[in-house]
C-alpha positions as CSV (number, residue, x, y, z in Angstrom):
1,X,25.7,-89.9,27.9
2,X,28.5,-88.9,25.7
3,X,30.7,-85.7,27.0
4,X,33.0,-83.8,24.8
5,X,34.8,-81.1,26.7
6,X,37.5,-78.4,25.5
7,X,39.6,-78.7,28.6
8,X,42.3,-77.1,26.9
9,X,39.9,-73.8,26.7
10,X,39.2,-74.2,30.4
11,X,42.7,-74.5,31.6
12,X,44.2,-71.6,29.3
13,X,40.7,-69.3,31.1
14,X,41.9,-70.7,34.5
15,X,45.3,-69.8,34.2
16,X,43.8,-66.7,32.9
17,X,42.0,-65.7,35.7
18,X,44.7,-66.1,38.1
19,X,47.2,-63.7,36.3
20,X,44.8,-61.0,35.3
21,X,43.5,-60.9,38.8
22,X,47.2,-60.4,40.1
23,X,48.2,-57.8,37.9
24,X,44.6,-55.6,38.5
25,X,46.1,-56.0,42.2
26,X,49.4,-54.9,41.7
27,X,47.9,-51.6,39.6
28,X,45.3,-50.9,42.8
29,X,48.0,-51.3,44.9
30,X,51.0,-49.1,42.6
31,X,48.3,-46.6,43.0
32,X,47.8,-46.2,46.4
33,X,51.7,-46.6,46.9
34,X,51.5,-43.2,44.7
35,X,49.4,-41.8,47.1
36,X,51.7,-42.4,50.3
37,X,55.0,-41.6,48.7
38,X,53.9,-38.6,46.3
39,X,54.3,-36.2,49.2
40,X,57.4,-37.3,50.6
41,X,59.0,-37.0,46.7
42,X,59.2,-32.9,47.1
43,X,58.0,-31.1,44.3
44,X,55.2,-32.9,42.4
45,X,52.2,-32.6,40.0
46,X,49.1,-33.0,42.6
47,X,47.4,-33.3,39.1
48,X,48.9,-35.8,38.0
49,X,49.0,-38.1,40.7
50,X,45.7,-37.8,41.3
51,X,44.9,-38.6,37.7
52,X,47.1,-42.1,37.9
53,X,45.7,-43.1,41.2
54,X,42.5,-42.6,39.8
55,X,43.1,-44.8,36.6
56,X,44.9,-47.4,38.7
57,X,42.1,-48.2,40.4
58,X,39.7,-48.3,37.7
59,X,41.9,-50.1,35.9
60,X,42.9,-52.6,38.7
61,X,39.5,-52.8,40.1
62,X,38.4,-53.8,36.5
63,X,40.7,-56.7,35.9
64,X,40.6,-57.9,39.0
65,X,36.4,-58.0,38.2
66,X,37.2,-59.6,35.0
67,X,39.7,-62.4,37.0
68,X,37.1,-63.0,39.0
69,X,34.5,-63.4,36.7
70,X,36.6,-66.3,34.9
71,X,37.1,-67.8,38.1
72,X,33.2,-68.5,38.9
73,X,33.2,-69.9,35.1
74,X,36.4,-72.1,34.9
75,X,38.1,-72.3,38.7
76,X,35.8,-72.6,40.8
77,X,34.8,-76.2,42.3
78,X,32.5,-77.6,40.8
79,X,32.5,-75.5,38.0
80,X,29.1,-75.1,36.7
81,X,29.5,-77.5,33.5
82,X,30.6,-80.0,36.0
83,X,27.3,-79.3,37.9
84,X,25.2,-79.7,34.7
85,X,27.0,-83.2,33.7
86,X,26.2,-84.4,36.9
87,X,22.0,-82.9,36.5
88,X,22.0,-84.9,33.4
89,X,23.8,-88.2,33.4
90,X,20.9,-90.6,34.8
91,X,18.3,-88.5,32.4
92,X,20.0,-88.2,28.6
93,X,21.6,-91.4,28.2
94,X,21.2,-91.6,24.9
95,X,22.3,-88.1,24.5
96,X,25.7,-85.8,23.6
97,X,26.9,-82.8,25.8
98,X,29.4,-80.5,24.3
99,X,31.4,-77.9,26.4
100,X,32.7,-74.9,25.0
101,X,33.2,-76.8,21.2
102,X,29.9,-75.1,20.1
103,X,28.6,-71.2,19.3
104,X,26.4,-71.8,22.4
105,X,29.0,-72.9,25.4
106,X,26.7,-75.9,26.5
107,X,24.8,-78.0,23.8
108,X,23.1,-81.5,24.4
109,X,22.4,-83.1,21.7
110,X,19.2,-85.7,21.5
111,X,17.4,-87.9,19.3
112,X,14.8,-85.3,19.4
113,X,17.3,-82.1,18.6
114,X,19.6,-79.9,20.5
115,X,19.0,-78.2,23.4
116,X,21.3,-75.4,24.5
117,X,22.1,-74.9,28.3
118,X,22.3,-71.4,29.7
119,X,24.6,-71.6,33.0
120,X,24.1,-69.4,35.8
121,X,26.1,-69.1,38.7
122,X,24.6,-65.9,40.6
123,X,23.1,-65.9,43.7
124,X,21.2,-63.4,45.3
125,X,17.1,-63.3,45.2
126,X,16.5,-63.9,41.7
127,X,13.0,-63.6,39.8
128,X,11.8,-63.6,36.4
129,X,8.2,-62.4,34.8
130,X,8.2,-63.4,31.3
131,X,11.3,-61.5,29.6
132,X,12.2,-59.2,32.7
133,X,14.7,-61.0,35.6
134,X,15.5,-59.1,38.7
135,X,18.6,-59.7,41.3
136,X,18.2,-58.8,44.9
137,X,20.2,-59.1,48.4
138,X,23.3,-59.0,47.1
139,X,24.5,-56.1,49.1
140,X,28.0,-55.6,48.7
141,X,29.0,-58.6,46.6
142,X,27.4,-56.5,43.6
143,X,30.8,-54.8,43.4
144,X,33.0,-57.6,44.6
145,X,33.4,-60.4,42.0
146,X,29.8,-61.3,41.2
147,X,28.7,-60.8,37.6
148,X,25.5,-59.2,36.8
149,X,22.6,-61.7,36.1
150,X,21.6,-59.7,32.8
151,X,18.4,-61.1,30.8
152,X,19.1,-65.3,30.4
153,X,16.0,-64.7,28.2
154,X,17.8,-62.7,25.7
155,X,21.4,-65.0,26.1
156,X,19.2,-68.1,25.1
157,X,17.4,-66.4,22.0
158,X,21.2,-65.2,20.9
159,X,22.2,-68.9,21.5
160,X,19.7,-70.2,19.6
161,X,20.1,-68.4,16.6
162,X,23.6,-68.4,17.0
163,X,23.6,-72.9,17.2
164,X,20.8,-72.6,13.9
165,X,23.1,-70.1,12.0
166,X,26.1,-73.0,12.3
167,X,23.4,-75.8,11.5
168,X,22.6,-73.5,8.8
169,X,26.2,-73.2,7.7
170,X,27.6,-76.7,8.8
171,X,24.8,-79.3,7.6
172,X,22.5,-76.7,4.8
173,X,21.1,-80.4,4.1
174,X,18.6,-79.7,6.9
175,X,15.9,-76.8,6.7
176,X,14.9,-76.4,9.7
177,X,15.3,-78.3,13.1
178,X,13.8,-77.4,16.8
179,X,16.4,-75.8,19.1
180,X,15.4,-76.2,22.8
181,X,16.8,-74.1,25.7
182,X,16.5,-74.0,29.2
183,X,18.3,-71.6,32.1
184,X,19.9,-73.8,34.4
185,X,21.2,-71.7,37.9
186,X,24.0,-73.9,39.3
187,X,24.9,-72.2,42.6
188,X,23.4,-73.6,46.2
189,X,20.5,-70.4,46.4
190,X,17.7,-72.7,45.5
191,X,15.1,-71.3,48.1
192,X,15.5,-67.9,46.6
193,X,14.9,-68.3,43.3
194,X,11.3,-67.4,42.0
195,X,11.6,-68.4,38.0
196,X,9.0,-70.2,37.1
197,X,7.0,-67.5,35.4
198,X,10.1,-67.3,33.0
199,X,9.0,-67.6,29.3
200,X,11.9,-70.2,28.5
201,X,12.4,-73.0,30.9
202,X,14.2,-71.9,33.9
203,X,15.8,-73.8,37.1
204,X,17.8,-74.7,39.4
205,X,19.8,-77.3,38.5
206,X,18.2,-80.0,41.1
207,X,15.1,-79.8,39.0
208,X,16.5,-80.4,35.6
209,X,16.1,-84.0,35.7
210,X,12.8,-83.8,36.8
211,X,12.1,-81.5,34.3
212,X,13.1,-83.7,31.5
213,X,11.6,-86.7,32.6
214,X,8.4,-84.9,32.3
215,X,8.8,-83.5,29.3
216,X,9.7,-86.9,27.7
217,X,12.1,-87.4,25.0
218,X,9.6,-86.1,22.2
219,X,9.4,-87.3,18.6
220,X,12.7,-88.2,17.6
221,X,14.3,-86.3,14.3
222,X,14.3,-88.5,11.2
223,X,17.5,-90.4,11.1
224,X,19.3,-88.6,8.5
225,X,19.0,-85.5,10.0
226,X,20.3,-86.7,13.4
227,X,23.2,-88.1,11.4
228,X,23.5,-84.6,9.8
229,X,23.6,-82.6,13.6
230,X,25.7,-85.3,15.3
231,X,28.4,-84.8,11.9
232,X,28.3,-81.4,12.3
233,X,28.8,-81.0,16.2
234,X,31.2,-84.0,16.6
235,X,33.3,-82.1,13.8
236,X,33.5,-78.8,15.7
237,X,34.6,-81.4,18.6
238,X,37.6,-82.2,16.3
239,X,40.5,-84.3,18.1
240,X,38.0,-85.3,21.1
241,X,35.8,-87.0,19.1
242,X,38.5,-89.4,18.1
């Protein structure tokens, strides 16, 4: 299996993470040090004050939520693109993963057509009934750094059309070709997630090379259009390619 990966993106998001986080600390913190010294400073608008320590902790509570949430994504180890290269090596061989080079984030590419990866990192009790998904026991860790699971169902339709509107654009040689997409969960939480009654393909990531090997590798697009998708993506890949 081929892997093209814009490392550059991921280390520009890490270093990211790190500063936003610091300065949404330093605001929480200015605004409790607000608090502390505003009596002791005489006369003083209580309005005021209030009114700033109140922003500085929405404020600094929100970037330090956003610093986390690009620290699950593009700090953490393994990083849940390194998880999926690792669920996929022995099972596409003869296919192409791109990180973060396409509209969808993670895209293999097959002999049989694309298939784009939806990467989840939450934990929690997780279930899915057809479109609706529901996270449970997360107690306090809600609040603290953990993104919101949202509806995968509804990120993979977006990534889908997304991926066929730059087929569309990049290789209009081709009418139409089959998109795949599966919801891969990439944390430890195995034993509590309940998704199999999800209307697109969802897992954890243990089971994804089980999952393929069932499925097969399908009929195989004719060769002229592969040529067309593998153009397309590996130009979007730019330098790596090379």
């Amino acid at each position: 299996m081929i892997i093209y990966r814009d490392e550059e993106r991921i280390e520009k998001l890490k270093k990211r993470s790190r500063r936003v986080s610091l300065i949404g600390f330093l605001i929480m913190a200015s605004g409790l040090v607000a608090y502390f010294l505003a009596p002791s400073l005489g006369e003083f608008n209580e309005r005021d004050v209030f009114l700033y320590e109140t922003a500085s902790l929405v404020v600094g509570f929100g970037l330090v939520q956003y610093g986390l949430y690009l620290q699950h994504r593009y700090a953490r180890t393994p990083r849940p693109d390194e998880v999926l290269d690792e669920a996929l090596k022995s099972v596409a061989k003869d296919g192409v993963l791109y990180h973060y080079l396409l509209p969808a984030p993670q895209v293999l590419l097959t002999p049989a057509g694309p298939i784009v990866f939806v990467l989840k990192y939450q934990t929690g009790v997780i279930r899915a009934d057809g479109d609706k998904w529901s996270q449970k026991g997360l107690g306090f860790r809600r609040f603290f750094g953990q993104e919101g699971l949202g509806n995968p169902t509804n990120e993979s339709e977006k990534m889908i059309k997304s991926l066929a509107g730059f087929i569309s654009h990049q290789a209009p040689d081709i009418e139409e070709v089959p998109i795949g997409a599966i919801i891969v969960f990439t944390s430890k939480n195995r034993d509590e997630l309940d998704v199999s009654g999800s209307r697109i393909p969802a897992m954890h990531y243990t089971k994804v090379k089980g999952y393929l090997r069932q499925q097969g590798k399908g009929a195989p697009l004719p060769q002229d259009q592969y040529d067309a998708l593998r153009s397309a993506f590996d130009k979007a890949a730019g330098e790596l390619v090379s």
